[in-house]
ROSENU-747728 format. One record per residue: x, y, z of N, C-alpha, C in turn; residue in one letter. Coordinates in Angstrom, 1 decimal, padded with zeros to 4 digits. Example, Ala and Ser with C-alpha at 12.3 -4.5 7.8 and 13.67 -1.06 7.14 Angstrom:
+--------+--------+--------+--------+--------+--------+--------+--------+--------+------+
|    n_X |    n_Y |    n_Z |   ca_X |   ca_Y |   ca_Z |    c_X |    c_Y |    c_Z | rest |
+--------+--------+--------+--------+--------+--------+--------+--------+--------+------+
|  013.2 | -005.7 |  007.8 |  012.3 | -004.5 |  007.8 |  013.2 | -003.3 |  007.8 |    A |
|  012.8 | -002.2 |  007.1 |  013.7 | -001.1 |  007.1 |  012.9 |  000.0 |  007.9 |    S |
+--------+--------+--------+--------+--------+--------+--------+--------+--------+------+
***
This chain:
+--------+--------+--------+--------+--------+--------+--------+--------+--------+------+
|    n_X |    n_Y |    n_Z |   ca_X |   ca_Y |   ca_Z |    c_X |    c_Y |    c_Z | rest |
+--------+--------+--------+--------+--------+--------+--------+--------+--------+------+
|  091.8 |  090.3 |  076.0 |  091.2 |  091.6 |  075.9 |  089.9 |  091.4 |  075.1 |    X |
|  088.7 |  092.0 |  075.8 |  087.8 |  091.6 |  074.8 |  087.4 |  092.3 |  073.6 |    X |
|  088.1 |  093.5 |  073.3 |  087.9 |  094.1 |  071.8 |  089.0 |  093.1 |  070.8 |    X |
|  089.9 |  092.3 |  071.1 |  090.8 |  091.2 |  070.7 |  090.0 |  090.0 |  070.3 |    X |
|  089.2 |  089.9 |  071.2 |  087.9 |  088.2 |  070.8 |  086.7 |  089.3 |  069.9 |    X |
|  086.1 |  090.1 |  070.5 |  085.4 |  090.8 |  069.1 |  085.9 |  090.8 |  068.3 |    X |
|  087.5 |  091.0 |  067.6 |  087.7 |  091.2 |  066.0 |  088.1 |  090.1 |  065.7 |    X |
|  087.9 |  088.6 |  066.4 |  088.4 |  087.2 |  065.8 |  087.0 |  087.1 |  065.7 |    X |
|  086.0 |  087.1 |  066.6 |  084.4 |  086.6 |  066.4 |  084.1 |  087.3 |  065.3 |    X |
|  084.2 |  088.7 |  064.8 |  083.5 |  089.2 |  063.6 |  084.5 |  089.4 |  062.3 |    X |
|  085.7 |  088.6 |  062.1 |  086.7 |  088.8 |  061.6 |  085.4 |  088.5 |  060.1 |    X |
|  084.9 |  087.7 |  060.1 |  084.5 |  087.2 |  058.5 |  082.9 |  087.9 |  058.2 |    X |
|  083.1 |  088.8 |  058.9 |  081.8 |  089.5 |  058.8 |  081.8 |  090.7 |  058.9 |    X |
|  082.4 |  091.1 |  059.8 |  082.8 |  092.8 |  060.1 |  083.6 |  093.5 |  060.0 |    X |
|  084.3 |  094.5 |  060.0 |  085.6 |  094.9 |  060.2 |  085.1 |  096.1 |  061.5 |    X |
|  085.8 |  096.0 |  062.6 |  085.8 |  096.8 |  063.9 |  086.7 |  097.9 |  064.0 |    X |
|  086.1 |  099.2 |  063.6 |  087.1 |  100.4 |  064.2 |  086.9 |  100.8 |  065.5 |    X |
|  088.1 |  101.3 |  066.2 |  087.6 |  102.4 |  067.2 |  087.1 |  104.0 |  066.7 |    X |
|  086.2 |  104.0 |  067.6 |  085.5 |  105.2 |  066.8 |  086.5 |  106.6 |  066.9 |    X |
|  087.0 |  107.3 |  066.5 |  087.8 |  108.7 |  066.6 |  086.9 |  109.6 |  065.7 |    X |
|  087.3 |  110.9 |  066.1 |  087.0 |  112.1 |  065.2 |  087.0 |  111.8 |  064.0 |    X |
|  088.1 |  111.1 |  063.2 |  088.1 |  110.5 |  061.9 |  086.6 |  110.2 |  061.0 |    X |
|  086.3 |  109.2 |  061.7 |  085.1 |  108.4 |  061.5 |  083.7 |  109.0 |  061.9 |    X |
|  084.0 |  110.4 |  062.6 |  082.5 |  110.8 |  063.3 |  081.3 |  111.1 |  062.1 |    X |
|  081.9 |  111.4 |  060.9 |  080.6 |  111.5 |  060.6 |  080.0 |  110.4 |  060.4 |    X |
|  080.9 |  108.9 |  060.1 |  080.1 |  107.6 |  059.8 |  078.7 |  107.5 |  061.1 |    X |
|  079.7 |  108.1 |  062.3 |  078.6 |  107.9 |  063.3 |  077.7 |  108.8 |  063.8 |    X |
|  077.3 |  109.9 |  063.1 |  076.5 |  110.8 |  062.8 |  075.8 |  110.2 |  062.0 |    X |
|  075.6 |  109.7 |  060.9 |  075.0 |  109.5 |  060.2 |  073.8 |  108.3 |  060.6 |    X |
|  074.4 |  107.2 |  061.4 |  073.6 |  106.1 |  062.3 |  072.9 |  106.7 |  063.1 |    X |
|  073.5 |  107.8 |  063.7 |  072.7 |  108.4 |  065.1 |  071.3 |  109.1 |  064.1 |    X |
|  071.6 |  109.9 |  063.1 |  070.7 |  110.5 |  062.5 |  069.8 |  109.5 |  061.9 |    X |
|  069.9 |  108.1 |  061.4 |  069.0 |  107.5 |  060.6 |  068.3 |  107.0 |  062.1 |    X |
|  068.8 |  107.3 |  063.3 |  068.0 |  106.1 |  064.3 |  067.1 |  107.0 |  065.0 |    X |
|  065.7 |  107.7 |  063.9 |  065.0 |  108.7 |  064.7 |  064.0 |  107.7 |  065.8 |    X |
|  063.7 |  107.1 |  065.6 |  062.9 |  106.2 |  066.7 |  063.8 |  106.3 |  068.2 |    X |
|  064.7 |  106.1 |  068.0 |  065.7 |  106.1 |  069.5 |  066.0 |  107.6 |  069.8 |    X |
|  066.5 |  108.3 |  069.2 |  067.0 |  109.8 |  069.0 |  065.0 |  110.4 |  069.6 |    X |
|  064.5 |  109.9 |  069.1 |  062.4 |  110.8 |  069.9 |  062.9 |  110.3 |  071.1 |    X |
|  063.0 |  109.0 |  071.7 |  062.9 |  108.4 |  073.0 |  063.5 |  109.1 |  073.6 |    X |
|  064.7 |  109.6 |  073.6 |  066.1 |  109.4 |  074.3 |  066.2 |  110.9 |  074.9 |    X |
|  066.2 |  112.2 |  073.8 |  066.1 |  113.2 |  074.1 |  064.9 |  114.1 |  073.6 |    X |
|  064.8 |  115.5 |  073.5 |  063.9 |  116.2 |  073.1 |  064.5 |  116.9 |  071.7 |    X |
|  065.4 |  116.4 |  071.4 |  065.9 |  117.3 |  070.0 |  066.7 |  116.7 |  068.9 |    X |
|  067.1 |  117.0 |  068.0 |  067.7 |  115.7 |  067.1 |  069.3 |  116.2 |  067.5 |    X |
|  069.8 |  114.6 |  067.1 |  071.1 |  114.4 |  067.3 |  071.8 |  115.7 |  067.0 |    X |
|  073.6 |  115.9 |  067.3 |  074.2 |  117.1 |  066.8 |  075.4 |  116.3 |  066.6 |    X |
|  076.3 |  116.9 |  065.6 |  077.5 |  116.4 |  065.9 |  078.5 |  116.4 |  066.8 |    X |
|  077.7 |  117.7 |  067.6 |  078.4 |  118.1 |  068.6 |  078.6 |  116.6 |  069.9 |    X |
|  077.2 |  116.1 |  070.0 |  076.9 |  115.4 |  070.8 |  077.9 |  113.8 |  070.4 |    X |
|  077.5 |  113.6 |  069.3 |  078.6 |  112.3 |  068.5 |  079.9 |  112.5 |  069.1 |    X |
|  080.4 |  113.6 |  069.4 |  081.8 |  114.0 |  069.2 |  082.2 |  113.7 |  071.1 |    X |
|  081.2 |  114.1 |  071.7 |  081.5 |  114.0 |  073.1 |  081.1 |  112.6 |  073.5 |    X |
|  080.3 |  112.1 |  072.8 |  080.4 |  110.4 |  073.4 |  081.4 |  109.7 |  073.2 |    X |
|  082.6 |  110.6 |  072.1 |  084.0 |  109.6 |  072.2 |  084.8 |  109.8 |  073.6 |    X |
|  084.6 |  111.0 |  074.4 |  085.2 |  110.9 |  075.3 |  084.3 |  110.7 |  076.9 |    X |
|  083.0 |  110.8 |  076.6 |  081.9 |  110.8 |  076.9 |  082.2 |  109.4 |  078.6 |    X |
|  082.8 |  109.4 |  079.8 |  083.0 |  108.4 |  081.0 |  082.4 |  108.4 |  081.6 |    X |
|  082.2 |  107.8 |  082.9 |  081.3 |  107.3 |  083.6 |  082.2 |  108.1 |  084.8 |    X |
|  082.3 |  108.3 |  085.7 |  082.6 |  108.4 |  087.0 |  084.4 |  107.6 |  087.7 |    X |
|  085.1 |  108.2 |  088.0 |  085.9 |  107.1 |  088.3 |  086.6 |  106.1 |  087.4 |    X |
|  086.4 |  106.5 |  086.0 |  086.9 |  105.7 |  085.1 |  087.9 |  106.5 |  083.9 |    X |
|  088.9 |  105.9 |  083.1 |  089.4 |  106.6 |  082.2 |  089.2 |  106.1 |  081.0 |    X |
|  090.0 |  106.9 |  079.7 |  089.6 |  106.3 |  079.0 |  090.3 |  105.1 |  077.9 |    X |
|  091.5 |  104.4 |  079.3 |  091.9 |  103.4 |  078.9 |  090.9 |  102.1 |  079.2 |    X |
|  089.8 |  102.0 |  079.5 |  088.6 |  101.7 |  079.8 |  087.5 |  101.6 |  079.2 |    X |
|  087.5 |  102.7 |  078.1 |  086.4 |  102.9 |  077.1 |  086.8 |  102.2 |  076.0 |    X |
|  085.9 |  101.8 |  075.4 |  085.9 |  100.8 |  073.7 |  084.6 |  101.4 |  073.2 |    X |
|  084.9 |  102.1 |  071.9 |  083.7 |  102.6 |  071.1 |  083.6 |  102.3 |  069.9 |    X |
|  083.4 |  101.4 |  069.0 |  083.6 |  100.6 |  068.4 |  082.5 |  100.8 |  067.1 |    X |
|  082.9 |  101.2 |  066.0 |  081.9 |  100.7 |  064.7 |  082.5 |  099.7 |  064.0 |    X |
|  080.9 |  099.2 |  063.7 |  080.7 |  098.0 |  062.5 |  080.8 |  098.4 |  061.4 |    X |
|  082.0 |  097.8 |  060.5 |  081.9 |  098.5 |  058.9 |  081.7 |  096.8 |  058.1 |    X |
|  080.5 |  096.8 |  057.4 |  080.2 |  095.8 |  056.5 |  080.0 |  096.6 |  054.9 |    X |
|  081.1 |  095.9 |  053.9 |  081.3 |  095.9 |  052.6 |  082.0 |  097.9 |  052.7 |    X |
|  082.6 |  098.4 |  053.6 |  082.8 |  099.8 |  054.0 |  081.4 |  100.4 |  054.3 |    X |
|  080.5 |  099.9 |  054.8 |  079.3 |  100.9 |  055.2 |  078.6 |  100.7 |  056.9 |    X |
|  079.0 |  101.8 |  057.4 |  078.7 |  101.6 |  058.9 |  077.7 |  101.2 |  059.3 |    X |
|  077.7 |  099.9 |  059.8 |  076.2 |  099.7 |  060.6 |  075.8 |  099.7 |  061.7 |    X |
|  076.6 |  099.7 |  062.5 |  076.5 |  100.0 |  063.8 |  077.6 |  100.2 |  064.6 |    X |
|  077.4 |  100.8 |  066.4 |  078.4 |  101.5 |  067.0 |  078.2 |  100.3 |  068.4 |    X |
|  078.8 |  100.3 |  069.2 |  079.0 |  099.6 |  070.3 |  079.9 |  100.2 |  071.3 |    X |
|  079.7 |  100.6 |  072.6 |  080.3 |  101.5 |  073.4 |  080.2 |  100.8 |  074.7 |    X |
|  081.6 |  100.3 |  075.2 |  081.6 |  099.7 |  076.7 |  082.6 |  100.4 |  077.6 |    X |
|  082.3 |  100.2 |  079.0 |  083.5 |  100.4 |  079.8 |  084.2 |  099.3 |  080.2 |    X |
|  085.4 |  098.7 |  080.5 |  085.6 |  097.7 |  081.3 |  085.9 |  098.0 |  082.7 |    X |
|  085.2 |  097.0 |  083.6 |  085.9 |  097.5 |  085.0 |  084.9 |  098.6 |  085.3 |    X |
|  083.7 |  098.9 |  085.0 |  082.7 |  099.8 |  086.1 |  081.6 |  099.1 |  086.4 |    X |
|  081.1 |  099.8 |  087.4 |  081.1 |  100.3 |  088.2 |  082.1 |  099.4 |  089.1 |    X |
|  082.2 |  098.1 |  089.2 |  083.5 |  097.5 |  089.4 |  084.2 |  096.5 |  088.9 |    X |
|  085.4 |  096.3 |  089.1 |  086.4 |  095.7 |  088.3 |  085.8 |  093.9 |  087.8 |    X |
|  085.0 |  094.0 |  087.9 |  084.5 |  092.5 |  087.6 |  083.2 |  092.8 |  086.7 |    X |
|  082.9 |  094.1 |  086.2 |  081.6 |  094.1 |  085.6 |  082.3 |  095.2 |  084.6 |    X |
|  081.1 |  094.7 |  083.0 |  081.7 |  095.5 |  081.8 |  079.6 |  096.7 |  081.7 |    X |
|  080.2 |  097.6 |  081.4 |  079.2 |  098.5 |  081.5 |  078.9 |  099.2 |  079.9 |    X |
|  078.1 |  098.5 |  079.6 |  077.2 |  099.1 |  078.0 |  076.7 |  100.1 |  077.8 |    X |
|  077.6 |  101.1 |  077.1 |  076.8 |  102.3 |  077.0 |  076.1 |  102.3 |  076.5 |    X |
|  076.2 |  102.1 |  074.7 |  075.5 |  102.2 |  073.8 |  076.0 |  100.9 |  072.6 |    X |
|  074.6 |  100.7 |  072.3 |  074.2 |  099.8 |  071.3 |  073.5 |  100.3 |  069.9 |    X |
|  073.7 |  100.3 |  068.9 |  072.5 |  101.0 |  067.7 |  073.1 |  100.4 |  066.5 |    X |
|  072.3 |  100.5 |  066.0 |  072.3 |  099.7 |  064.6 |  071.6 |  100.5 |  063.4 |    X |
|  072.1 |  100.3 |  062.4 |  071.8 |  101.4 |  061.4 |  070.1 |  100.7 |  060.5 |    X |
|  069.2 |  101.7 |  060.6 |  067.6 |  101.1 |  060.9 |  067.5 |  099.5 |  059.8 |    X |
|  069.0 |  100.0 |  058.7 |  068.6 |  098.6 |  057.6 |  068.6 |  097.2 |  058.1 |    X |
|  069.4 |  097.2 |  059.7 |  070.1 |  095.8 |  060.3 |  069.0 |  095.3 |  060.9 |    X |
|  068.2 |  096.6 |  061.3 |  067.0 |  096.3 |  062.7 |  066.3 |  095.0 |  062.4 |    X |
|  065.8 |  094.2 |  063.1 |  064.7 |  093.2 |  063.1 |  065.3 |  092.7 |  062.3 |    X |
|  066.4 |  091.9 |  062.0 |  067.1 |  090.3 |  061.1 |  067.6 |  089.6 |  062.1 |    X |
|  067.8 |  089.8 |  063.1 |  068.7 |  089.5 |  063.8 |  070.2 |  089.6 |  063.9 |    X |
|  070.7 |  090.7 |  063.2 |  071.9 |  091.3 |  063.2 |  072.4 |  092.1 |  064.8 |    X |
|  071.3 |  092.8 |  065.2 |  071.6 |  092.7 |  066.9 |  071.9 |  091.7 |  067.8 |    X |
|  070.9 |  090.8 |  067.7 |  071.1 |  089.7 |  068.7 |  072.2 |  088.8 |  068.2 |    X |
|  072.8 |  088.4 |  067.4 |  074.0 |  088.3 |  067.0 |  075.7 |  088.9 |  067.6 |    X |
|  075.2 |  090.2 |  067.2 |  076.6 |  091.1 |  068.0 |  075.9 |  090.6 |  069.6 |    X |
|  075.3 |  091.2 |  070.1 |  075.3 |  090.8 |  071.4 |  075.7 |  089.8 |  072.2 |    X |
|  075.1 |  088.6 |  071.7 |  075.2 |  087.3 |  071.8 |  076.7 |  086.7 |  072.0 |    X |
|  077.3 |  087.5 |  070.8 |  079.2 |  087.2 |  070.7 |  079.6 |  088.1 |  071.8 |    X |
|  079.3 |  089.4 |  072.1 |  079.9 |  089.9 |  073.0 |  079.6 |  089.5 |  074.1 |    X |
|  078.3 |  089.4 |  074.7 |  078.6 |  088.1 |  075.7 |  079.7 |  087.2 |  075.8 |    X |
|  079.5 |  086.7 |  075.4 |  080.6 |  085.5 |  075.0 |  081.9 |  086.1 |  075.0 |    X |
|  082.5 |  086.8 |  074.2 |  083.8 |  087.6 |  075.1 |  084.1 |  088.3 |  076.1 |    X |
|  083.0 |  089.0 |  076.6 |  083.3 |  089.0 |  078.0 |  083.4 |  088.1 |  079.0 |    X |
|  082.4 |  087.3 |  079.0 |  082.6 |  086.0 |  080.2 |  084.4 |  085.5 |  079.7 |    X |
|  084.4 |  085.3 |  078.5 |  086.0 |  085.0 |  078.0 |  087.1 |  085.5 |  078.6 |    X |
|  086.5 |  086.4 |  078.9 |  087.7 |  087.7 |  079.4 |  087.2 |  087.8 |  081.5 |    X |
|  086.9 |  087.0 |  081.7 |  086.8 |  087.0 |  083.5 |  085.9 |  088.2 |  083.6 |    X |
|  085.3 |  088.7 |  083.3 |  084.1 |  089.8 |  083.7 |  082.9 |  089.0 |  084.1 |    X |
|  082.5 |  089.0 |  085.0 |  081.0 |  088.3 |  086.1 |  079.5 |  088.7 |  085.5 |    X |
|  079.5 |  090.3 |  085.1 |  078.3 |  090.6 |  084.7 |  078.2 |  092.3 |  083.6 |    X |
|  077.2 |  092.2 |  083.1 |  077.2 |  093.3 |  081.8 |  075.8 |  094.6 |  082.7 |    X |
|  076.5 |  095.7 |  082.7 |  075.6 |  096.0 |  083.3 |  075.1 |  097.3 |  081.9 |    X |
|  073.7 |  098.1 |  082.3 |  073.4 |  099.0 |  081.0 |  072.3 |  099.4 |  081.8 |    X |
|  072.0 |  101.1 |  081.2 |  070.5 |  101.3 |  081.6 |  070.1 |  101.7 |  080.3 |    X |
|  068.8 |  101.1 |  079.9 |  067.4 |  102.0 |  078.5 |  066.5 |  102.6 |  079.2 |    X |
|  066.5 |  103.6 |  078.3 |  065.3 |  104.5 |  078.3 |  064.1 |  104.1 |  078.5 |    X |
|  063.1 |  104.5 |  079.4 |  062.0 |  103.5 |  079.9 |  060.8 |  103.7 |  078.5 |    X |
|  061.3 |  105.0 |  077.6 |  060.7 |  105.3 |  076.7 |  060.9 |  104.5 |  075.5 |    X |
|  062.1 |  104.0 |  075.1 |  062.4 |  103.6 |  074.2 |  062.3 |  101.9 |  074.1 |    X |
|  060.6 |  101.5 |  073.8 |  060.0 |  100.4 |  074.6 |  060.9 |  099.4 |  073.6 |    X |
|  061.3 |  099.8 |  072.1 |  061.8 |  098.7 |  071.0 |  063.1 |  098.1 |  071.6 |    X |
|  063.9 |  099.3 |  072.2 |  065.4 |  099.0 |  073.1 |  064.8 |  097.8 |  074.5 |    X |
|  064.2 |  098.5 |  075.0 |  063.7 |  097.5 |  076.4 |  063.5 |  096.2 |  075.7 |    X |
|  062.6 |  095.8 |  074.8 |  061.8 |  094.7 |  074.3 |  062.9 |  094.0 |  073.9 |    X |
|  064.5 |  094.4 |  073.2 |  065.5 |  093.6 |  072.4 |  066.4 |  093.3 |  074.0 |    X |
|  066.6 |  094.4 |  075.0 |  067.1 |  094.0 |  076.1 |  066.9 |  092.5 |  076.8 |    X |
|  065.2 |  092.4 |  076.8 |  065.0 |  091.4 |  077.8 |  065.0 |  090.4 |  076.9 |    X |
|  064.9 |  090.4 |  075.8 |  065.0 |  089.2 |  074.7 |  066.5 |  088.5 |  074.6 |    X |
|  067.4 |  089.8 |  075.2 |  068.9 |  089.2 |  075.2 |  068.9 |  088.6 |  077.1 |    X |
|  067.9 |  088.6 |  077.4 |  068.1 |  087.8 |  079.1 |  069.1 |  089.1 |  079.8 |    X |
|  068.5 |  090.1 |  079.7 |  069.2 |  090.8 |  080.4 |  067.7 |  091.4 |  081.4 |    X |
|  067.7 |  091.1 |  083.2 |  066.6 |  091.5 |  083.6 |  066.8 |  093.1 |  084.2 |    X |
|  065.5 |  093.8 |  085.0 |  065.8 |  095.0 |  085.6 |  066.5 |  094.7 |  086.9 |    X |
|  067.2 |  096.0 |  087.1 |  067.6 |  096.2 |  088.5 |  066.9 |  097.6 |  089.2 |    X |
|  066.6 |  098.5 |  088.7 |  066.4 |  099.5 |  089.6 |  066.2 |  100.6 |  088.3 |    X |
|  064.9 |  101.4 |  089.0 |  064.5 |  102.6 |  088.0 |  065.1 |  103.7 |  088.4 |    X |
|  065.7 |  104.7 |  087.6 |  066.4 |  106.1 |  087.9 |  065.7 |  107.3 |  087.0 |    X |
|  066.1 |  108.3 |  086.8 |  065.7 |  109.5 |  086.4 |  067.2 |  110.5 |  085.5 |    X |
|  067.1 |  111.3 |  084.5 |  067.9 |  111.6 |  084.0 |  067.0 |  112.6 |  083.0 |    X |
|  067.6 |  114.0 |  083.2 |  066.8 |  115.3 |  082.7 |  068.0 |  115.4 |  081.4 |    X |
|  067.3 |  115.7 |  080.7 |  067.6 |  116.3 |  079.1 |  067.0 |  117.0 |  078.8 |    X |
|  067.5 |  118.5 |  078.4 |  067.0 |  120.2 |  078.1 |  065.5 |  120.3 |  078.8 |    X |
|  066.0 |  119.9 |  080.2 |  064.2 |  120.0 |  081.0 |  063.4 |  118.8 |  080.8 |    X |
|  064.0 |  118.1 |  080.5 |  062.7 |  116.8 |  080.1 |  063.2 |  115.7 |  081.0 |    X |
|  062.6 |  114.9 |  082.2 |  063.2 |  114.2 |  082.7 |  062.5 |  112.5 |  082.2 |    X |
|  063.5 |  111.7 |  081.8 |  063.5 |  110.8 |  081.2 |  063.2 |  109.5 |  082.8 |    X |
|  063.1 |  108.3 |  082.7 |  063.6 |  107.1 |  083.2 |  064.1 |  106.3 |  082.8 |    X |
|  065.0 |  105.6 |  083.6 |  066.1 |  105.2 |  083.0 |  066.1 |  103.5 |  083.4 |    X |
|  065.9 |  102.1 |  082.5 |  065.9 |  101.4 |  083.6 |  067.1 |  100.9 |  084.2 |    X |
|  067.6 |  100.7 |  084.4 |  068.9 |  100.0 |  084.9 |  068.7 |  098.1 |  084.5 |    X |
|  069.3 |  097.4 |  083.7 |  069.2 |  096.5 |  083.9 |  071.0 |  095.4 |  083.6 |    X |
|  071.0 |  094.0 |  084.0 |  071.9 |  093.6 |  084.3 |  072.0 |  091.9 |  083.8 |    X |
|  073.1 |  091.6 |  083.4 |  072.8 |  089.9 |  083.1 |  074.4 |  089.4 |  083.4 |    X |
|  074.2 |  088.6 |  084.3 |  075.0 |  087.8 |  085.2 |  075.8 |  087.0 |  084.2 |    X |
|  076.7 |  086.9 |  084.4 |  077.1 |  085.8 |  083.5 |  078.1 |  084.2 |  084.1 |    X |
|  077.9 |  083.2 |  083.8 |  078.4 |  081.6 |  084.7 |  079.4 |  081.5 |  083.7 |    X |
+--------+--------+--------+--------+--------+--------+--------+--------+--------+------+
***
């Protein structure tokens, strides 16, 4: 299982919760410090309303013995969240919701790190390819995407309180 190789890969550096009601405000608090992504993403600031619904927050055809939503707690202080499906859109590909990091982690390479291992547990775990769409606005997310060798697939569209966003779709194969 790959949330099983995440807590051996980050065993001496992280501690991994699943995210629940419990912990929302930890993940309120990330969402709120990440105003750069939160401008991109929608037209209004984070709610907790909205934190609350990305715990149960699915894709189509999926449940949520499928969902892993996962925070990073370093020395007890959240630094980031990590949100996948396994098995969508099909059973051989793991699907990234979300990625974020609390703004202190940004640019050390503490992202490309988690990434990097999670790769690596997925292919671990027989999954073919990681699929994810960013915000075509949110150029810092695009820019860490293709840095992780993840290319595009296909541009889409996605309205928030009237505002319609693009979305890129992109994908990274894995041998």
């Amino acid at each position: 299982m790959i949330l099983d190789d995440l807590k051996k890969e980050f065993s001496s550096k992280y501690s991994l919760v699943k995210i629940t009601e419990s912990i929302l405000n930890d993940v309120f608090e990330i969402m709120k410090q990440n105003i750069y992504f939160i401008s991109r993403t929608q037209p209004h600031d984070i709610t907790m309303e909205e934190c609350r619904e990305d715990i149960y927050a699915l894709p189509p055809n999926t449940d949520l013995s499928q969902k892993f939503y996962l925070a990073f707690y370093k020395d007890n202080e959240c630094i980031g969240l990590l949100d996948y499906i396994e098995g969508y859109p099909t059973s051989d590909v793991v699907y990234l919701g979300l990625f974020i990091l609390s703004p202190r982690y940004q640019g050390a390479g503490v992202g490309s790190n988690i990434i990097s291992k999670f790769v690596n547990c997925v292919r671990k775990n027989g999954f073919k390819e990681i699929k994810l769409a960013c915000f075509e606005s949110n150029e810092v997310g695009h820019a860490f995407w293709k840095h992780m060798e993840f290319t595009e697939e296909k541009v889409s569209t996605r309205e928030n309180d009237g505002r319609i966003y693009n979305l890129i779709h992109m994908h990274k194969v894995l041998n």
